[in-house]
DRENLOFI-271153 format. One record per residue: residue number from 1; y, x, z of N, C-alpha, C in turn. Coordinates in nm, 2 decimals. Atoms other than C-alpha are relative to their C-alpha. Layout:
<kolmars>
+-----+--------+--------+--------+--------+--------+--------+--------+--------+--------+
! pos !    n.v !    n.u !    n.w !   ca.v !   ca.u !   ca.w !    c.v !    c.u !    c.w !
+-----+--------+--------+--------+--------+--------+--------+--------+--------+--------+
! NUM !      Y !      X !      Z !      Y !      X !      Z !      Y !      X !      Z !
...
+-----+--------+--------+--------+--------+--------+--------+--------+--------+--------+
</kolmars>
This chain:
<kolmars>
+-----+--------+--------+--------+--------+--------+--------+--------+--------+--------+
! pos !    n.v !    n.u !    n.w !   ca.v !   ca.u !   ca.w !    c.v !    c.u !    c.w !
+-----+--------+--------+--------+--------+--------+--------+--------+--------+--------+
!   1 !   0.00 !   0.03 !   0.14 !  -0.07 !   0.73 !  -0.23 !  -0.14 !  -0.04 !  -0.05 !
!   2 !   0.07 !   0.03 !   0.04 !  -0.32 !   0.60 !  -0.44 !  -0.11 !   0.12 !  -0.05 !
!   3 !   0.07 !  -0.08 !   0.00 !  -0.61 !   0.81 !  -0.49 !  -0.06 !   0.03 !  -0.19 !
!   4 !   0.06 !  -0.07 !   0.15 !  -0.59 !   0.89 !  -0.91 !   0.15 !   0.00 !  -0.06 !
!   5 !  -0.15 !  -0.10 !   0.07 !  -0.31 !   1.04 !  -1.16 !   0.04 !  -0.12 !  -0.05 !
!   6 !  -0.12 !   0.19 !   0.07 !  -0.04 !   0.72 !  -1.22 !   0.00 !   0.08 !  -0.12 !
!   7 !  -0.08 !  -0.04 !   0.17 !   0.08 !   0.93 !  -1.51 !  -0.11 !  -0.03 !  -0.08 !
!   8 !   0.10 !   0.08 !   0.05 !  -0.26 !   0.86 !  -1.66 !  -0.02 !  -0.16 !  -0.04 !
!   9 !   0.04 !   0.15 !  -0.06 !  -0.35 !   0.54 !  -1.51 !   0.10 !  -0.13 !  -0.01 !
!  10 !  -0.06 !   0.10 !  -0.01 !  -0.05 !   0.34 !  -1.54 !   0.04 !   0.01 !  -0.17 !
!  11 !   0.00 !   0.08 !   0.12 !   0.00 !   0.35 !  -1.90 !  -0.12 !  -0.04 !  -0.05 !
!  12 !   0.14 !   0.09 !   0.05 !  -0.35 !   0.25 !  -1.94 !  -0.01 !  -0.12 !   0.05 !
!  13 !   0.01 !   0.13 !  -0.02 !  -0.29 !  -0.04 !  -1.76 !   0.10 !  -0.09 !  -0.09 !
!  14 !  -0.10 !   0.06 !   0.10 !  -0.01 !  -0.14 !  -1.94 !  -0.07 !  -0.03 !  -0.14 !
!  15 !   0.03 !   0.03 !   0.09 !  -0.17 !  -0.14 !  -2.25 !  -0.13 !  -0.11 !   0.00 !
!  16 !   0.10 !   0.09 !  -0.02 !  -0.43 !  -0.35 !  -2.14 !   0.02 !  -0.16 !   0.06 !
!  17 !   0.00 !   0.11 !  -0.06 !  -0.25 !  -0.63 !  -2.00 !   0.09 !  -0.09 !  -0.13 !
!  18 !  -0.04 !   0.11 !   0.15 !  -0.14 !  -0.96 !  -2.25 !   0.15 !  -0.02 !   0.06 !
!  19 !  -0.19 !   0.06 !   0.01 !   0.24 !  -1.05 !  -2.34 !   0.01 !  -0.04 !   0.14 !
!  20 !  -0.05 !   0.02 !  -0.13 !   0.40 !  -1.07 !  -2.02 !  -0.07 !  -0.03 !   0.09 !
!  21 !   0.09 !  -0.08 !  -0.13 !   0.10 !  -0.96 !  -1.81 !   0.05 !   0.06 !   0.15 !
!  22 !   0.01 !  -0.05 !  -0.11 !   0.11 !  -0.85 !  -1.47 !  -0.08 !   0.11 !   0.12 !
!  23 !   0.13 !  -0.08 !  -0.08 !  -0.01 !  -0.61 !  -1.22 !   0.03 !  -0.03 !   0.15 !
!  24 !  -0.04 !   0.02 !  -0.20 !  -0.01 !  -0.65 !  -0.83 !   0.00 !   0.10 !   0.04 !
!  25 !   0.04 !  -0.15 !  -0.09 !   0.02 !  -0.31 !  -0.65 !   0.04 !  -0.03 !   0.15 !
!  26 !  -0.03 !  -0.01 !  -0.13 !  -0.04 !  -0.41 !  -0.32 !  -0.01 !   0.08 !   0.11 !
!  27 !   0.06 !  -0.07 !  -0.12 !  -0.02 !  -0.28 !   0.01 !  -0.02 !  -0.08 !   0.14 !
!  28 !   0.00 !   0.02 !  -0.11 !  -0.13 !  -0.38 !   0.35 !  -0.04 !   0.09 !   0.11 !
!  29 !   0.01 !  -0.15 !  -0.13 !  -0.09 !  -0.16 !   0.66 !  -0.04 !  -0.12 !   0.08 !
!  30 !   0.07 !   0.04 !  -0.16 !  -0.25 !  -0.20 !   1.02 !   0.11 !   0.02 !   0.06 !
!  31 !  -0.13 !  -0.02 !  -0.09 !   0.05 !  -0.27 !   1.24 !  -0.05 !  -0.04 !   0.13 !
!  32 !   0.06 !   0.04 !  -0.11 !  -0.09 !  -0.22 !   1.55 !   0.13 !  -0.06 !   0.12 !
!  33 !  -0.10 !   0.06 !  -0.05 !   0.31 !  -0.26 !   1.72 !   0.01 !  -0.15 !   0.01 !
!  34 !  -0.05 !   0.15 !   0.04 !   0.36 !  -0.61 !   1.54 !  -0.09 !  -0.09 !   0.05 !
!  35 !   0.10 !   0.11 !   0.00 !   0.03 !  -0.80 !   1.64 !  -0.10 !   0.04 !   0.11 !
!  36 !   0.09 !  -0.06 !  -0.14 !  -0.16 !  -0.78 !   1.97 !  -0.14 !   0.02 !  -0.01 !
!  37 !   0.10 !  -0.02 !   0.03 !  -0.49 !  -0.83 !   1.84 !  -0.01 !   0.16 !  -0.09 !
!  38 !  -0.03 !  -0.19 !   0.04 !  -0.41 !  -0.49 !   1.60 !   0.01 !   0.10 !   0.06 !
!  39 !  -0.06 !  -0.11 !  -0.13 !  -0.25 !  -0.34 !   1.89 !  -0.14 !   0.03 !   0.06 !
!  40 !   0.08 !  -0.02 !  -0.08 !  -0.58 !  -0.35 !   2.09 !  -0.18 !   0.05 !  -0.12 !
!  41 !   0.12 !  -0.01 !   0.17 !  -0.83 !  -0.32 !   1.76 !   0.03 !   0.18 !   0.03 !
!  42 !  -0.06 !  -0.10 !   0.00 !  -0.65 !   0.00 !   1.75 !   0.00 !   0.13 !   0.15 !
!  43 !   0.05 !  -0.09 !  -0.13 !  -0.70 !   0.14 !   2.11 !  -0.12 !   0.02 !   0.02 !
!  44 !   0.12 !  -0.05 !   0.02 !  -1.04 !   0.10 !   2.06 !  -0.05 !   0.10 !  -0.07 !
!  45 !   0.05 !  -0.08 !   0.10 !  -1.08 !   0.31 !   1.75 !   0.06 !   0.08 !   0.02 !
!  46 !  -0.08 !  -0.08 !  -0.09 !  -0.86 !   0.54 !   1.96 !  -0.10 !   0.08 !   0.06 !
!  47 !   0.12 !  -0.03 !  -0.10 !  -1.14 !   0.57 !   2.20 !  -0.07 !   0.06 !  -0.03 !
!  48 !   0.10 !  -0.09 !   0.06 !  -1.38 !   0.70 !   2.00 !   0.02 !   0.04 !  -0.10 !
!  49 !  -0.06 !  -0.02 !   0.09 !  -1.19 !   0.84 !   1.73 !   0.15 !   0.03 !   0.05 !
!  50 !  -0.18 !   0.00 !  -0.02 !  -0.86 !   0.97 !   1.86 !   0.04 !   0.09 !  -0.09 !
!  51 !  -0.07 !  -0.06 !   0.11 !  -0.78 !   1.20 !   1.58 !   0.04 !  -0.09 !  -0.16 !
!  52 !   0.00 !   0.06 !   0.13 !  -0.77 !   0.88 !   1.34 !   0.12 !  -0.01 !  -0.06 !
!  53 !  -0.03 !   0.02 !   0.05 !  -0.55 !   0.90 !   1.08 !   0.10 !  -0.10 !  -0.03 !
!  54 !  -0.04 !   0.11 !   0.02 !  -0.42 !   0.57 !   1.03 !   0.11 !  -0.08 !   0.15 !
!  55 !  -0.04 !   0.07 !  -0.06 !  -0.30 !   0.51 !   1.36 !   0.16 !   0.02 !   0.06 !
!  56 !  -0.16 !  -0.01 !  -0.06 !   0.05 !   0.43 !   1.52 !   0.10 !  -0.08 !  -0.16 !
!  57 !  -0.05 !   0.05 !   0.13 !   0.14 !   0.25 !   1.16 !   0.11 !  -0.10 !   0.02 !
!  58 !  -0.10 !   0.04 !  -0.10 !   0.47 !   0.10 !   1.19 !   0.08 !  -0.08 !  -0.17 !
!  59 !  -0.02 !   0.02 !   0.11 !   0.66 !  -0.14 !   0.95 !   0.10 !   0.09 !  -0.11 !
!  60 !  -0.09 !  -0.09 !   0.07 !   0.85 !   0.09 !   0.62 !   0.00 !  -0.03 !  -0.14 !
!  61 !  -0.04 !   0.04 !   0.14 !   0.97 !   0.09 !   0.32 !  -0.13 !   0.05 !  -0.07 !
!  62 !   0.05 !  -0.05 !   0.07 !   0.67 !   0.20 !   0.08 !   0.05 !   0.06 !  -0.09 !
!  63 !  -0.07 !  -0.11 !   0.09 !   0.75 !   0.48 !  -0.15 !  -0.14 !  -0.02 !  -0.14 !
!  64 !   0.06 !  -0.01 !   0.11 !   0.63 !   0.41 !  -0.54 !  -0.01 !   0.14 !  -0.07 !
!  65 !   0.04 !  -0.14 !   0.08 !   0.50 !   0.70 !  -0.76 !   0.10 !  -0.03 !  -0.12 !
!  66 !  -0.10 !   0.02 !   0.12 !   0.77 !   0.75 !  -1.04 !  -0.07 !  -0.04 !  -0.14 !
!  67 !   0.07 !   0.05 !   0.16 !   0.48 !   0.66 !  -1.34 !  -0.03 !  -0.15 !   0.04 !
!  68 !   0.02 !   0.25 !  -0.05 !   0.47 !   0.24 !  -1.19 !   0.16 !   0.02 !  -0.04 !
!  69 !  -0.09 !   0.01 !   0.06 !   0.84 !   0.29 !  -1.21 !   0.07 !  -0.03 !  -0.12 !
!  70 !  -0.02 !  -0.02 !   0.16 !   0.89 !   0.40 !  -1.56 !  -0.06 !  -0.07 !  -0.09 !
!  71 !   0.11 !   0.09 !   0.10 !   0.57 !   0.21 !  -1.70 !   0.05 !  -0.14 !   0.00 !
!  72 !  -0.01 !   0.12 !  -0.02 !   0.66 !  -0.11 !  -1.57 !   0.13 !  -0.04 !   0.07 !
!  73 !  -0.08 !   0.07 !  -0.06 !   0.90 !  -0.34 !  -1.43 !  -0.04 !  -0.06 !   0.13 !
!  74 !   0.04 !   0.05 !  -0.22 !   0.87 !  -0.37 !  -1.03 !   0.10 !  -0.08 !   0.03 !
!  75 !  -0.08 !   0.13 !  -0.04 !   0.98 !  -0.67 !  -0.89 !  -0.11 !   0.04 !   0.16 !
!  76 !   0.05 !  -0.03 !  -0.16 !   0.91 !  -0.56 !  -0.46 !   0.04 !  -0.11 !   0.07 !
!  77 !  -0.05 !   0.14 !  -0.12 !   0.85 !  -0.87 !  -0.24 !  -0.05 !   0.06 !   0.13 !
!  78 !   0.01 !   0.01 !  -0.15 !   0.88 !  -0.83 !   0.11 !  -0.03 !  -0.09 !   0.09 !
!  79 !   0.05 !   0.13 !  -0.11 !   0.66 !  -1.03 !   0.36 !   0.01 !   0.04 !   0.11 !
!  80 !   0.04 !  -0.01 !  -0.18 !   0.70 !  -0.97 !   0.70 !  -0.03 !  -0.09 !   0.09 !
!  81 !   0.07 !   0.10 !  -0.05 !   0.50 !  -1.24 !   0.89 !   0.02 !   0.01 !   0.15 !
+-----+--------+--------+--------+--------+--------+--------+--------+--------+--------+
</kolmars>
């Protein structure tokens, strides 16, 4: 999740943005499975770093915080490349 309070944060964005404004709430993950260059990017930082975090990332649904829900109108596009 995003690293500050949606309940906060998302109606302050809302009030800030003009008549039929927008917000982007992107994500991009490291899919070391889907892309061979990732896949090996990823064995490296393995190497010297094997307790990292981040790795083994795999494609999934993302799970929204219920204050983007309620504040706004989510329209979820799915790119899978």
């Amino acid at each position: 999740m995003l690293p500050f309070n949606h309940e906060i944060v998302m109606p302050k964005f809302y009030r800030m943005l003009k008549k039929e404004g927008k917000i982007l709430v992107l994500y991009m993950a490291w899919l070391p499975f889907e892309d061979k260059i990732a896949g090996a990017s990823e064995k490296l930082v393995l190497k010297y770093s094997p307790n990292w975090s981040g790795a083994g990332e795999t494609i999934h649904q993302i799970a929204y915080p219920i204050a983007i829900k309620k504040t706004l109108n989510l329209y979820i596009t799915k790119n899978l490349l």
